[in-house]
KOLSE-175239 format. One line per 10 residues: number of its first residue (from 1); their letters; for each residue x, y, z of C-alpha. Coordinates in steps of 0.05 Angstrom, whole numbers, plus 5000, padded with zeros to 4 digits. Example, Ala and Ser with C-alpha at 12.3 -4.5 7.8 and 13.67 -1.06 7.14 Angstrom:
<recs>
1> as> 5246/4910/5156 | 5273/4979/5143
</recs>
This chain:
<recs>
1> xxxxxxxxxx> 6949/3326/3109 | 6918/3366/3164 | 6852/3338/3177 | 6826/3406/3209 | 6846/3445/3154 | 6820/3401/3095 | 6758/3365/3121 | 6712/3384/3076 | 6755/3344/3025 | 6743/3280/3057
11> xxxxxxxxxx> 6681/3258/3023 | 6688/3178/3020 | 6729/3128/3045 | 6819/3135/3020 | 6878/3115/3028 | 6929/3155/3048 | 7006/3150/3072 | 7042/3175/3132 | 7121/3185/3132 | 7158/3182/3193
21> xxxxxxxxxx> 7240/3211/3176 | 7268/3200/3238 | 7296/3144/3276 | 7239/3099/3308 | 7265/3064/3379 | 7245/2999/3388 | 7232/2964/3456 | 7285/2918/3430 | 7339/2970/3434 | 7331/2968/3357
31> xxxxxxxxxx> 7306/3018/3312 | 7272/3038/3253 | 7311/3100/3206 | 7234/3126/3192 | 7170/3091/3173 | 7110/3088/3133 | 7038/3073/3157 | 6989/3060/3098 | 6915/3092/3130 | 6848/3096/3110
41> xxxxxxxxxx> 6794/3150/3118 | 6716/3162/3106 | 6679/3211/3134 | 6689/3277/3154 | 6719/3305/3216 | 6684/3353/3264 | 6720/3411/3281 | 6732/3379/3353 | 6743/3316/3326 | 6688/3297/3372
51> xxxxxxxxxx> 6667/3244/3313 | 6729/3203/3295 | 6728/3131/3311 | 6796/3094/3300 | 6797/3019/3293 | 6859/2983/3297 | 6859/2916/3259 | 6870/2838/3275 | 6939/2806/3244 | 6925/2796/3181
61> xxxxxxxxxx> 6877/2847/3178 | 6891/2918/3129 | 6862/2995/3136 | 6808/2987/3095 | 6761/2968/3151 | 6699/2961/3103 | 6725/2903/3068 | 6735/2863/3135 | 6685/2891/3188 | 6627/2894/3134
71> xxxxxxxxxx> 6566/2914/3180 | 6600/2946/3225 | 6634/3003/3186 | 6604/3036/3118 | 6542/3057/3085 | 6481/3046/3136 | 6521/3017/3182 | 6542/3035/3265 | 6593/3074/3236 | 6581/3105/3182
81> xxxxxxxxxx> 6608/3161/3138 | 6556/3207/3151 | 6563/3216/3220 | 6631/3185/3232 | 6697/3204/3214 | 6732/3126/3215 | 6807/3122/3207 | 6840/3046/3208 | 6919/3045/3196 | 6953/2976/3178
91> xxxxxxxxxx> 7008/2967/3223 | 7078/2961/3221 | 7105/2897/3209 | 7045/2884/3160 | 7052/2884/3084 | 6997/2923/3062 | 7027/2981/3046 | 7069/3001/3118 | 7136/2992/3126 | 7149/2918/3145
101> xxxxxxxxxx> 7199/2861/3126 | 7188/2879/3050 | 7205/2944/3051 | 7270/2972/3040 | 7321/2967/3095 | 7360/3030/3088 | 7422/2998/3115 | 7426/2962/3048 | 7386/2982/3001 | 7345/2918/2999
111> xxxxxxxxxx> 7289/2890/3031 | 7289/2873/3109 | 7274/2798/3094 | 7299/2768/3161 | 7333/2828/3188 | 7275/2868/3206 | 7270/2878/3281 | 7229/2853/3325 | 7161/2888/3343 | 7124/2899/3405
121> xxxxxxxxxx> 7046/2910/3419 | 7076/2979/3441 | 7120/2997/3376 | 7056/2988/3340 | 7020/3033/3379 | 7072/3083/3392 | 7074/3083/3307 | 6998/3096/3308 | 7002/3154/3368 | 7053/3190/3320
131> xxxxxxxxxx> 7010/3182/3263 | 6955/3214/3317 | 6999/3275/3332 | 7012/3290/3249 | 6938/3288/3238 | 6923/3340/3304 | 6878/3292/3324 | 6865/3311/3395 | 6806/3275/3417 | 6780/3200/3398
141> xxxxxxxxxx> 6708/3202/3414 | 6713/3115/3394 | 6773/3069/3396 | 6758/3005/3374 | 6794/2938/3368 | 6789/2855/3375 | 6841/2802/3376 | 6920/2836/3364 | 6869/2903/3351 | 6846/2900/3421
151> xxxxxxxxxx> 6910/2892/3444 | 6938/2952/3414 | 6873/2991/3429 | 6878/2968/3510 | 6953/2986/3504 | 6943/3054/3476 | 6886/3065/3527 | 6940/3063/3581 | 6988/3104/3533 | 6936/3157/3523
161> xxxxxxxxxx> 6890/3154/3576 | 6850/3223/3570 | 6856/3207/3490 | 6798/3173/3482 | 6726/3185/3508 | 6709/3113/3492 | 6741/3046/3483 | 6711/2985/3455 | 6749/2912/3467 | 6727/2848/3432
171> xxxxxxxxxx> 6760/2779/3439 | 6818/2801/3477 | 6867/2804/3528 | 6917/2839/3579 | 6963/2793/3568 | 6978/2740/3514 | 6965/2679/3545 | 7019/2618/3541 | 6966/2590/3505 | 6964/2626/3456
181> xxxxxxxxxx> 7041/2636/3455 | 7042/2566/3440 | 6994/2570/3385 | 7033/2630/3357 | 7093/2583/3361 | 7067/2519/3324 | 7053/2564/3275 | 7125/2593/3272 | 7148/2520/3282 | 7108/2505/3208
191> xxxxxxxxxx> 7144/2567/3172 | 7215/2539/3196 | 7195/2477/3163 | 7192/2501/3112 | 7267/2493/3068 | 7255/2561/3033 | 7242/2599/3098 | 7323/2622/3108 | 7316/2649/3037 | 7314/2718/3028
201> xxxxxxxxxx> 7268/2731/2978 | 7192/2746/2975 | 7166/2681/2971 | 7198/2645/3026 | 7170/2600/3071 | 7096/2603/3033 | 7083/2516/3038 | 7107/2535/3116 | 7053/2595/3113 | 6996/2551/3088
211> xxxxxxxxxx> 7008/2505/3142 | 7004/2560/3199 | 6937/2589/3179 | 6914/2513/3175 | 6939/2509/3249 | 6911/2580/3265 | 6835/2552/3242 | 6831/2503/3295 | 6843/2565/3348 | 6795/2616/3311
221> xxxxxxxxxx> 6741/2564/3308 | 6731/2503/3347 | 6703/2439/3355 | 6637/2456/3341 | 6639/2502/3284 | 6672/2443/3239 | 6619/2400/3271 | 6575/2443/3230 | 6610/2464/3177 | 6646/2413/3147
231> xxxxxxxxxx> 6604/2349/3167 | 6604/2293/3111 | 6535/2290/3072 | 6553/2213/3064 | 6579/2163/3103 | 6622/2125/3049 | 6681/2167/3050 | 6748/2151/3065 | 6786/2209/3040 | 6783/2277/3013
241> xxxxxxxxxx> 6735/2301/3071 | 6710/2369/3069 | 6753/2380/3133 | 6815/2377/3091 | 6799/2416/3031 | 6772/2472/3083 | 6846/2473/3112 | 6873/2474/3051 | 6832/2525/3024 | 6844/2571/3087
251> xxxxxxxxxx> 6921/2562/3077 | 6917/2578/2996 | 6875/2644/3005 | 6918/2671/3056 | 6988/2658/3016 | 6944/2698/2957 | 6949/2767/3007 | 6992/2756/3057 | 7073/2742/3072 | 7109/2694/3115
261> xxxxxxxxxx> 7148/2748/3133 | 7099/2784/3161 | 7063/2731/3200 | 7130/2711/3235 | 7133/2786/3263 | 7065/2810/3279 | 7050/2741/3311 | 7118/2759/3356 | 7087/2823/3373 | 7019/2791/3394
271> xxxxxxxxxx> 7058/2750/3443 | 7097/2808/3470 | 7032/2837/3503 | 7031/2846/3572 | 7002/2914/3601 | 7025/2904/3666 | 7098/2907/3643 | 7130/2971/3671 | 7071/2994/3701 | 7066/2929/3763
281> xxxxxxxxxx> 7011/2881/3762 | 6958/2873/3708 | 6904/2901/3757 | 6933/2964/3773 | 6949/2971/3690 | 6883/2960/3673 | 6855/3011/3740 | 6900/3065/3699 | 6847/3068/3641 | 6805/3125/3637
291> xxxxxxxxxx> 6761/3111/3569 | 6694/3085/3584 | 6692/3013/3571 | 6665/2962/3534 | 6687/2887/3538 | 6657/2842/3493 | 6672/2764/3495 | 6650/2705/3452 | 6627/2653/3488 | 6655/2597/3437
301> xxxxxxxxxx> 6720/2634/3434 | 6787/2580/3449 | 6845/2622/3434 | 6814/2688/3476 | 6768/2655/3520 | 6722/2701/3559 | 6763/2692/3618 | 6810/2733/3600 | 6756/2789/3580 | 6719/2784/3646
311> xxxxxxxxxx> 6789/2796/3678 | 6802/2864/3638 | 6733/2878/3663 | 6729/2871/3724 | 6788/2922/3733 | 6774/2972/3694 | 6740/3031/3733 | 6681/3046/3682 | 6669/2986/3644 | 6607/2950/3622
321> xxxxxxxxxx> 6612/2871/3590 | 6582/2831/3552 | 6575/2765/3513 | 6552/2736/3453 | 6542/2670/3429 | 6568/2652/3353 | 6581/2581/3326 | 6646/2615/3296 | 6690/2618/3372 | 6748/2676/3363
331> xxxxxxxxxx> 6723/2687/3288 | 6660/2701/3323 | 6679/2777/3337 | 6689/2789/3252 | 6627/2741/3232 | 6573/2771/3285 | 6572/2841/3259 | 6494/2848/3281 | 6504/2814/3357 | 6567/2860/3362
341> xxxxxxxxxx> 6536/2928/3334 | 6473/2911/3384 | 6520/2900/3445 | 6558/2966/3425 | 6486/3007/3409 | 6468/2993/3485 | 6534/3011/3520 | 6524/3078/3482 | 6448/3078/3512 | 6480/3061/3578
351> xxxxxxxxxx> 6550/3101/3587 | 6514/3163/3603 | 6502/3141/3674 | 6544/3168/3723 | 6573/3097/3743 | 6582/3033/3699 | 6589/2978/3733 | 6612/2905/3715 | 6568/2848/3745 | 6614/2810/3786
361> xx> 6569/2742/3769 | 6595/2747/3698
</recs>
């Protein structure tokens, strides 16, 4: 579909499919013989596109951006169909409908399981640009992202630099830190654990996968938020503690929409980011972006703490930050839909001005 030819017939928010036929290179040195990206729609586009806003989604986030960013995106909302045309993709490696260690491998006629290559931050976003080109999308007047979404929306910033008229970056980085390499590799540690993980069959590695989203809690929250969520309301116990069913629960709901599979490779491709690689050091990436800019950190944040968002902004040439506070840490940046549409209302009061500049006190 050609979104300039057809947009009156984008009333409401659908999915749709993109198909890719030729071979995909990899940063690997592997490839992909074609791909599919599952995307999602509402809205309708403006003749200059000067209304699309494209989100790109967290790990185990999907395209439908309403069911996830509730507040944010839909009816009444910052962006909203009326005035916006929103398009979200799920990525590649993912398993909601894009091509990813499920799919077919057409080597073999069967699925990928273990043999599907590895990803990069800049596969992904090379996948999405291509999607871009077959929509004649010229101009993003938004470009939107947090967590492995800001990565790819940073990333593709630098890919596309006169793409995008704005670009919005919550809860994270430049780089993957070894920090949170080394969260992303616990994790990976628990699915190897796991006996059926060498299996190839859909269902591998799920007790492993339970036990890396109850490791990935502690990093998306923090001390505080189970302080306050998951205190006793007696002082007699001495088992079952709310703590424990909360883990528990975390681990359950995710193995009820998500793959081991595709945790292992999208939480490889988080790791892989690094803007400054091919292009020198991280500042002079991150000096290469022309979007205006806005950084938002969380304050609480452990896994992306706002270090590493003060760094992106005090490089990038037109940039204004900001924090919020949120008893959530990196979850922060999905639960504070309010604090983050107010910090994004005033950078759209404010980018007007012929210089944006980052407080260097932050």
């Amino acid at each position: 579909m050609v979104w300039n030819e057809n947009r009156d017939k984008i009333q409401k928010m659908e999915a749709h499919y993109f198909h890719y036929n030729e071979d995909f290179q990899l940063e690997s040195g592997d490839q992909l013989k074609g791909f599919t990206l599952k995307y999602c729609t509402f809205g309708k586009p403006n003749h200059d596109f000067s209304n699309v806003v494209w989100v790109c989604h967290a790990l185990t986030g999907n395209a439908e951006v309403t069911d996830w960013w509730a507040g944010l995106f839909g009816d009444g909302s910052l962006f909203n169909p009326d005035e916006h045309f929103v398009i979200c993709a799920n990525v590649l490696g993912s398993c909601y409908g894009s091509t990813g260690p499920l799919s077919i491998n057409p080597d073999t006629g069967e699925p990928y399981f273990h043999a599907f290559p590895q990803l990069t931050i800049r596969d992904i976003v090379n996948a999405l640009d291509l999607l871009r080109e077959s929509l004649g999308i010229t101009h993003i007047q938004t470009l939107i992202g947090g967590s492995l979404g800001g990565q790819q929306a940073i990333e593709w910033a630098l890919k596309r630099p006169r793409l995008m008229e704005n670009l919005i970056l919550a809860a994270t980085n430049a780089v993957h830190s070894p920090w949170g390499v080394a969260f992303n590799e616990t994790q990976r540690l628990a699915l190897e654990a796991d006996p059926t993980w060498l299996e190839n069959n859909e269902k591998a590695g799920q007790n492993g996968l339970k036990a890396a989203r109850a490791i990935a809690m502690l990093s998306y929250r923090n001390y505080n938020t189970y302080d306050v969520t998951q205190q006793e309301g007696t002082n007699e116990n001495i088992d079952e503690f709310r703590a424990s069913s909360y883990q528990r629960y975390q681990g359950e709901k995710l193995l009820s929409r998500f793959n081991a599979y595709s945790y292992w490779s999208l939480s490889k491709a988080m790791d892989s980011h690094n803007v400054a690689r091919g292009r020198g050091s991280l500042q002079d990436a991150l000096q290469n972006i022309e979007a205006y800019t806005h950084v938002i950190g969380v304050t609480t944040d452990i896994l992306f703490p706002v270090s590493e968002q003060r760094f992106i902004a005090r490089y990038v040439p037109n940039v204004t930050y900001e924090e919020i506070n949120s008893t959530y840490g990196h979850d922060g940046f999905l639960v504070e839909t309010e604090k983050i549409a107010s910090a994004i209302k005033a950078f759209f009061r404010h980018k007007d001005k012929k210089k944006l500049v980052y407080d260097q006190g932050c």
